[in-house]
N, C-alpha and C positions, 0 to 999 in steps of 0.2 A: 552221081549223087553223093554228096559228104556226107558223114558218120552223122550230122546233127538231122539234117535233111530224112535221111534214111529213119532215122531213133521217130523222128516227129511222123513222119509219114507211118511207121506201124503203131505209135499210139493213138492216132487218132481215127484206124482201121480197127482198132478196140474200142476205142470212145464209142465208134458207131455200134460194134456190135453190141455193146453194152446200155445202148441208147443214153449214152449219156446226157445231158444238155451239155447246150452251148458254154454256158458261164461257167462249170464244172469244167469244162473242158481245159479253157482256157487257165483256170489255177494252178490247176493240174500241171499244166504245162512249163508256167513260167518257173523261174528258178528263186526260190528262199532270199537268197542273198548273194550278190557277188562280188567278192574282194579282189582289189588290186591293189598292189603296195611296192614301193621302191626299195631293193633291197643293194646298197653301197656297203661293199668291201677292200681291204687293205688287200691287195694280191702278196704274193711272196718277197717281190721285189719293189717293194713300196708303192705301186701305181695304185691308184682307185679306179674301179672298176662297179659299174650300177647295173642290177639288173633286176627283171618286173617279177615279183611277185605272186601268184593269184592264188584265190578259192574256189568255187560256184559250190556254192550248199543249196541244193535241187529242193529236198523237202525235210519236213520233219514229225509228220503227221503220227507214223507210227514209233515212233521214239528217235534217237538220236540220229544224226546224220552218219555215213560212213563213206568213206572212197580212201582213194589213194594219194598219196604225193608222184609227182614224178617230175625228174630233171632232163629237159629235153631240149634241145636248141630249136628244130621246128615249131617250137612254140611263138616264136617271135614273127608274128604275121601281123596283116593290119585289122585297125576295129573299124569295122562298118558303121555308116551312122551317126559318128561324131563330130562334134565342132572344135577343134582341137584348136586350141593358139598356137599361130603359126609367129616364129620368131627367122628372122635372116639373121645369118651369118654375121655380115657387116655392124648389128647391132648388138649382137651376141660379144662381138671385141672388145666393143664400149665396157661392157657389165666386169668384165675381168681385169686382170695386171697380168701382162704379163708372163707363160712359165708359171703357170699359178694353177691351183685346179679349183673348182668351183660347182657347188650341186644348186639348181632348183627346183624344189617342186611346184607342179603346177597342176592346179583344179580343172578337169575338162567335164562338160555337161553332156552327154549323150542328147538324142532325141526324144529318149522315152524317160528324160526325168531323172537317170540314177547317174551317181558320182564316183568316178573314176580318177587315182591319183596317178598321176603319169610323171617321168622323170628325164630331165634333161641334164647330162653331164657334159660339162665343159670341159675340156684339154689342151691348154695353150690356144684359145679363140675357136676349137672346133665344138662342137656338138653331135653327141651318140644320143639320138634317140629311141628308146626301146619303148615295143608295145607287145602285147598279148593276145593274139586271136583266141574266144574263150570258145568259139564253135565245136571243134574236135571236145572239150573236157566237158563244154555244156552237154554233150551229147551221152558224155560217160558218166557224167553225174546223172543224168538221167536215167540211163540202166543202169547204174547204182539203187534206184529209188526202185524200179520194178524189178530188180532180181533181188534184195532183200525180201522183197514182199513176196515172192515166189516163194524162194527157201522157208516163210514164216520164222526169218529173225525181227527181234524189234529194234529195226533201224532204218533211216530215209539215207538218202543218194547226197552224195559231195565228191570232188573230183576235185585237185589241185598240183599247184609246180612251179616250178620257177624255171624259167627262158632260159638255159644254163650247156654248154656240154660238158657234161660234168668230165671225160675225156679229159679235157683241156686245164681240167684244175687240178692243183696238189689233194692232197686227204684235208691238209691245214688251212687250205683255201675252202675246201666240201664243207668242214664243220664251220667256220667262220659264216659261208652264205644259210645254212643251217639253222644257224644260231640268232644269227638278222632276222630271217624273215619267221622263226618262232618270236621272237620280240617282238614283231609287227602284227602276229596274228594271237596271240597267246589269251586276249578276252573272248577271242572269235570260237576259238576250238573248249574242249573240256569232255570229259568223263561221260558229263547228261547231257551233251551241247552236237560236240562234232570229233571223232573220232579218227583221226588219219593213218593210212596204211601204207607200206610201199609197194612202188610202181616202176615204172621205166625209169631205169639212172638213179634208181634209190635202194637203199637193202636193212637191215636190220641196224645197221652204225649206224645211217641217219636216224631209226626212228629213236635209237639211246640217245643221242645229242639232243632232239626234239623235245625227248623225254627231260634229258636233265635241265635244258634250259628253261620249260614249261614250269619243272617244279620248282624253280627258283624263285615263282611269282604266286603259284597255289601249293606250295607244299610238295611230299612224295608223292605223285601220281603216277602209278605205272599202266594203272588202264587209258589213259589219254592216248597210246598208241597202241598198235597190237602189231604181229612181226616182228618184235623186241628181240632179243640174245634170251638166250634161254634163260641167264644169270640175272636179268633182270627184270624175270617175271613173262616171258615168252612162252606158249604153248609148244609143249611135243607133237610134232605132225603139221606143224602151220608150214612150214617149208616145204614140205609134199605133198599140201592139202587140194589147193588146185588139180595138180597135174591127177592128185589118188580121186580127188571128187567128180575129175572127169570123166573116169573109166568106172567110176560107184552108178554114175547117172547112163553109163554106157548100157552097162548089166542090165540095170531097170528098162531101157530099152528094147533090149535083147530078148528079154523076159516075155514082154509083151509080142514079139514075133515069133518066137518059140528057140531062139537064137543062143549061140555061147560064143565067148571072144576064143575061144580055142578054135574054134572052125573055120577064123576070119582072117584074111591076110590083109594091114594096115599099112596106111602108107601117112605120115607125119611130117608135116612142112614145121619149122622152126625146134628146135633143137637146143632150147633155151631151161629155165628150172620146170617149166609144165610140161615141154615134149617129152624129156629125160625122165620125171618120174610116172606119165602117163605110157611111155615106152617102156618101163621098166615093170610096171604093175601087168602090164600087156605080155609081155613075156613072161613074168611069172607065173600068170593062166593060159599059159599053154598058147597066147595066140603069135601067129604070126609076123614079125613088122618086118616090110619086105623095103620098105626106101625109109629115108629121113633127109631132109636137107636143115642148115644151116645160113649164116651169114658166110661161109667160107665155101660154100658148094651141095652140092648134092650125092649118095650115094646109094648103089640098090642090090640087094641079094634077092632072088626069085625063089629061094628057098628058104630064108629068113635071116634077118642080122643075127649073130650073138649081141644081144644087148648089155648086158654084162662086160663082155670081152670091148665093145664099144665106149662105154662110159669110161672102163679102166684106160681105153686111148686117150679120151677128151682130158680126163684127170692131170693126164703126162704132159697137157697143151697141146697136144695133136691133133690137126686140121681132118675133119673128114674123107677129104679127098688121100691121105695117106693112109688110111686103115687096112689093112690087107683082108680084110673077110667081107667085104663088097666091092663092089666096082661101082668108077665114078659114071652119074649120068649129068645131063645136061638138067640147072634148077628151075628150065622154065618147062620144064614136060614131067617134073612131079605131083602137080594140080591132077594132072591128066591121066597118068601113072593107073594100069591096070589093077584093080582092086575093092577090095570088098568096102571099106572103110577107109576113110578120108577124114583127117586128124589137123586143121590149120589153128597152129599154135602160135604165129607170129603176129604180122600185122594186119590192118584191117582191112577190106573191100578186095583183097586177095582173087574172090570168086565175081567175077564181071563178067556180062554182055560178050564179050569179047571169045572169054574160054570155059565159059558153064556149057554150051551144048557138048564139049568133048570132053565132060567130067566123064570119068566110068565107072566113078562109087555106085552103089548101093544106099550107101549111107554116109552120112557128111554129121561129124560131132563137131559143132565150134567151141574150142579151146580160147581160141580171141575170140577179143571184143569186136563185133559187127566184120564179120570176115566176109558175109557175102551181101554185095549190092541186091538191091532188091527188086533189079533187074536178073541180076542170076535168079536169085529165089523163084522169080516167075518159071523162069527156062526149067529151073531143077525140077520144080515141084511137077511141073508139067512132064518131064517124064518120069515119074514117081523116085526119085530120088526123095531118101527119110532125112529131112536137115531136124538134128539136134539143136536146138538157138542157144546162141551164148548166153542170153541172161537164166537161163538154165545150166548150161552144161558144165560152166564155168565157175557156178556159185561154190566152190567148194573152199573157195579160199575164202570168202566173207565169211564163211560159216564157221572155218575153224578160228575167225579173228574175233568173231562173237562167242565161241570157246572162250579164246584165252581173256578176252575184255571179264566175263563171267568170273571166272577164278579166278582175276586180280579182284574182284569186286569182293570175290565171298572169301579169299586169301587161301585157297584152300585149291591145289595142283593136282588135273588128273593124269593119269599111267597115259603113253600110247595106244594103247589098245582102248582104252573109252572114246579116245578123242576118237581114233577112225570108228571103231561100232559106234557111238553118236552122230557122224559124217553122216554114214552107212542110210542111219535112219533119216537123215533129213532129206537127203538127195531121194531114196526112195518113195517117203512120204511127197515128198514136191513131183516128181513125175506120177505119183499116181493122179495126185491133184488137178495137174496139167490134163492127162486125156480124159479127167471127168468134164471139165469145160469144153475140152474138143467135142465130144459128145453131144454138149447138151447146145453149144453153138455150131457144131457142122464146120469145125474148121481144121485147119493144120497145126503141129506142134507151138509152130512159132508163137500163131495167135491164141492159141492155147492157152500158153504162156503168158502173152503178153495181158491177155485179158483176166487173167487169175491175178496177175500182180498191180492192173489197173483198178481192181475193181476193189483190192483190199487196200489201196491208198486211199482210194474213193470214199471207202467205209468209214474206216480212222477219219476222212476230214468230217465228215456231215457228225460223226458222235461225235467229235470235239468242238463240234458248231462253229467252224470258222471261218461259214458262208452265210451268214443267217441276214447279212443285207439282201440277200437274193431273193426274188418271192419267186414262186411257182411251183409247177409241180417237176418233180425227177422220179424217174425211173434208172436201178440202179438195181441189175440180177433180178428181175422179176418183181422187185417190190417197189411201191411206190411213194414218195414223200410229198407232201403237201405243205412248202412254209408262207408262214406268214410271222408278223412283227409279235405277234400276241403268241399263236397258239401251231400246235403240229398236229394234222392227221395220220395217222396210219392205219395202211391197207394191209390187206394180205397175211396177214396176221394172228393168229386163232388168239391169241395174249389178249389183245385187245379190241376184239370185238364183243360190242354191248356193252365198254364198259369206260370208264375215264380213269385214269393212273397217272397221280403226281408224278414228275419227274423223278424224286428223289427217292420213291420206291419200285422202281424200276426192276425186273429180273436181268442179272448178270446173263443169264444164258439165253435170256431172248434177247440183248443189245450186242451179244456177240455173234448170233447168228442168223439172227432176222430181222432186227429195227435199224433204220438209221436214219438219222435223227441231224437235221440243220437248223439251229437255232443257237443264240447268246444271251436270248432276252435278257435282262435285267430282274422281271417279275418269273414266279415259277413256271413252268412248260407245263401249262396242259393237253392233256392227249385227248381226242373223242375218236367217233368212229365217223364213217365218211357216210 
């Protein structure tokens, strides 16, 4: 099952338990808007060179959009669905001269209606055509939308990138495709709009370039990106925020089983900026981390790495498998790796059908995005294995970008120590939030999760009324809505029973924690009782 498949199948195992309707459901689901754009560059050595573009802006119910950029070459898969003009070769020679290069864009129509610019580059009579599979980023725009709403920032889900390995290109090539596809997207994104972060193949230098080409069309905008250089309006701690906010949400865990990371020996797949500083904060509290593997290998002490001593190797460019204070194991038996806690910091769907019966965690924190299929999830759960879910465990880097978005806003920079005490409380306040849900629906963390963060997207739409062609009744956490063209009932309610209330006098504290409301009308909203 793929990352999208997986994301869709546990929203709408929340949908159910949150009885949503049908038609809710479905809004819910589909994505904002989706950009695709062709992005032509001059390479180093004069060639041109075309490559795709994209967005997916999931929602934006609760305020701005938010995700990443990321430059990935796996990105270039095919789109389902589409009717794409097909062009031969043979015809294709006609349209040139020559030893000549030549761009066309061309308009493709999907089946469900939306417009897609797609890009054919010519080379001497050949054709490169490049496309975008949006499945994998649709999926992370979407736990983008539900793990804001977890954390309670105000921000919706976006996810974007460009088909790119970034490998393959100079620095002067990087900022050039950079630079393109900020020009292509630069009405799309903004401050109150759509917020981009880096990701896989991107780092703080893209988002300065992003940033300076951005303002060259709105002025100085340094909150349009967050992950910035520190010099240029970037948060202290946003670099260590993930890897510190996944071992902040660990504690809160631990808390609740009567647990401390000092008692626990970890074991850490991916060895990247979130392995490194959630092994490092790991060690600092006294816990154990007995393996870690890499893109280079795997290595294990049964008595514990120095972590420290570890990092100062990788610092020197030293492969793991050279460190002398472990020994090397083989990287397909550290999933499986004896141990208390189990840490997958890498990539996705890691935990499958295949090798979840021989996990021998305890407890599983996911650091990535959707690391375990939801086939494992069955196997795990089933023999009481605690999975942390990522749109939890990993919020901590949205949080500290909704930090620094904040103080470029108010221009005003705080110390390290507020950003993580701040961290501290959000991640705590979100896991407690989470088992008050488990509780009151009978479920596991995940859906916990998922249903706390579905239900407050759910809220934001109906009081922003941007369902109100809908009639019927929703139920939506216990409370019930009644629309129609004219007027809104509401149940369950002590506010508003026996009595009717204009719209516009409305209690702030009862529309943020008990009413909600699907309407647009034209004429005022009156309320009565049912």
């Amino acid at each position: 099952m793929n990352a999208l498949a997986a994301t869709n199948r546990n929203f709408r195992r929340a949908a159910r338990i949150l009885g949503l309707d049908s038609k809710i459901e479905r809004s819910l689901l589909i994505p904002f808007r989706e950009i695709k754009v062709e992005c032509t560059i001059p390479k180093d050595d004069g060639t041109l060179v075309s490559y795709v573009g994209f967005r997916i802006q999931h929602d934006n119910a609760r305020g701005p959009m938010k995700g990443g950029i990321r430059y990935h070459p796996e990105l270039k898969i095919k789109k389902k669905n589409e009717r794409n003009i097909q062009l031969k070769k043979s015809s294709l020679k006609k349209k040139i001269k020559k030893k000549s290069y030549k761009l066309l864009s061309l308009v493709t129509f999907s089946s469900h209606g939306k417009i897609h610019l797609l890009s054919l580059v010519m080379l001497w009579g050949c054709c490169r055509y490049l496309q975008v599979d949006p499945d994998e980023v649709n999926a992370l725009a979407q736990l983008m939308t539900w793990k804001t709403a977890v954390a309670d920032i105000p921000y919706g889900g976006a996810k974007g990138g460009i088909g790119c390995n970034p490998r393959d290109l100079s620095v002067s090539e990087l900022e050039r495709l950079t630079r393109v596809f900020t020009q292509k997207i630069h009405d799309l994104i903004g401050i109150q709009r759509d917020v981009p972060a880096p990701d896989m193949g991107t780092n703080s230098q893209t988002m300065a370039w992003i940033l300076d080409e951005y303002s060259k069309f709105h002025g100085h905008s340094p909150a349009v990106v967050t992950g910035k250089p520190l010099d240029l309006g970037g948060s202290l701690g946003r670099e260590a925020a993930t890897g510190v906010g996944v071992i902040f949400a660990t504690e809160a865990l631990f808390a609740e089983y009567g647990k401390s990371i000092s008692d626990m020996k970890f074991v850490i797949q991916g060895f990247g900026n979130v392995g490194t500083w959630a092994a490092k904060s790991i060690y600092e509290r006294g816990g154990k981390v007995i393996a870690v593997s890499d893109i280079s290998g795997a290595i294990r002490n049964p008595n514990g790495i120095d972590v420290n001593a570890l990092l100062k190797h990788k610092e020197g460019n030293g492969l793991l498998g050279d460190f002398s204070g472990a020994d090397v194991m083989d990287p397909n038996e550290l999933l499986v790796h004896e141990c208390d806690v189990l840490i997958p910091c890498a990539l996705g769907g890691v935990l499958n059908k295949e090798n979840a019966s021989d996990v021998k965690a305890k407890f599983i924190i996911e650091a990535a995005n959707h690391p375990t299929d939801p086939e494992a999830d069955d196997i795990l759960s089933k023999k009481g294995v605690i999975i942390l879910p990522d749109i939890y465990a990993n919020a901590g880097g949205v949080t500290v970008s909704y930090f620094e978005w904040v103080q470029n806003i108010q221009g005003f920079m705080w110390d390290e120590e507020k950003v993580n005490r701040e961290l501290k409380k959000y991640m705590t306040k979100a896991f407690r939030n989470i088992k008050a849900m488990c509780q009151i629906h009978n479920c596991d963390l995940r859906m916990g999760a998922f249903t706390l963060g579905v239900n407050r997207v759910a809220r934001a739409t109906l009081l922003r009324g941007w369902e109100a062609y809908l009639v019927g009744e929703y139920h939506i956490e216990n409370h019930i809505v009644i629309s129609s063209p004219s007027f809104l009932r509401v149940s369950n309610s002590s506010f508003f029973r026996n009595r009717s209330t204009p719209a516009t006098a409305m209690n702030k504290s009862v529309l943020q924690n008990k009413l909600f409301i699907w309407s647009t009308t034209p004429t005022p909203v009156k309320l009565s009782t049912r």
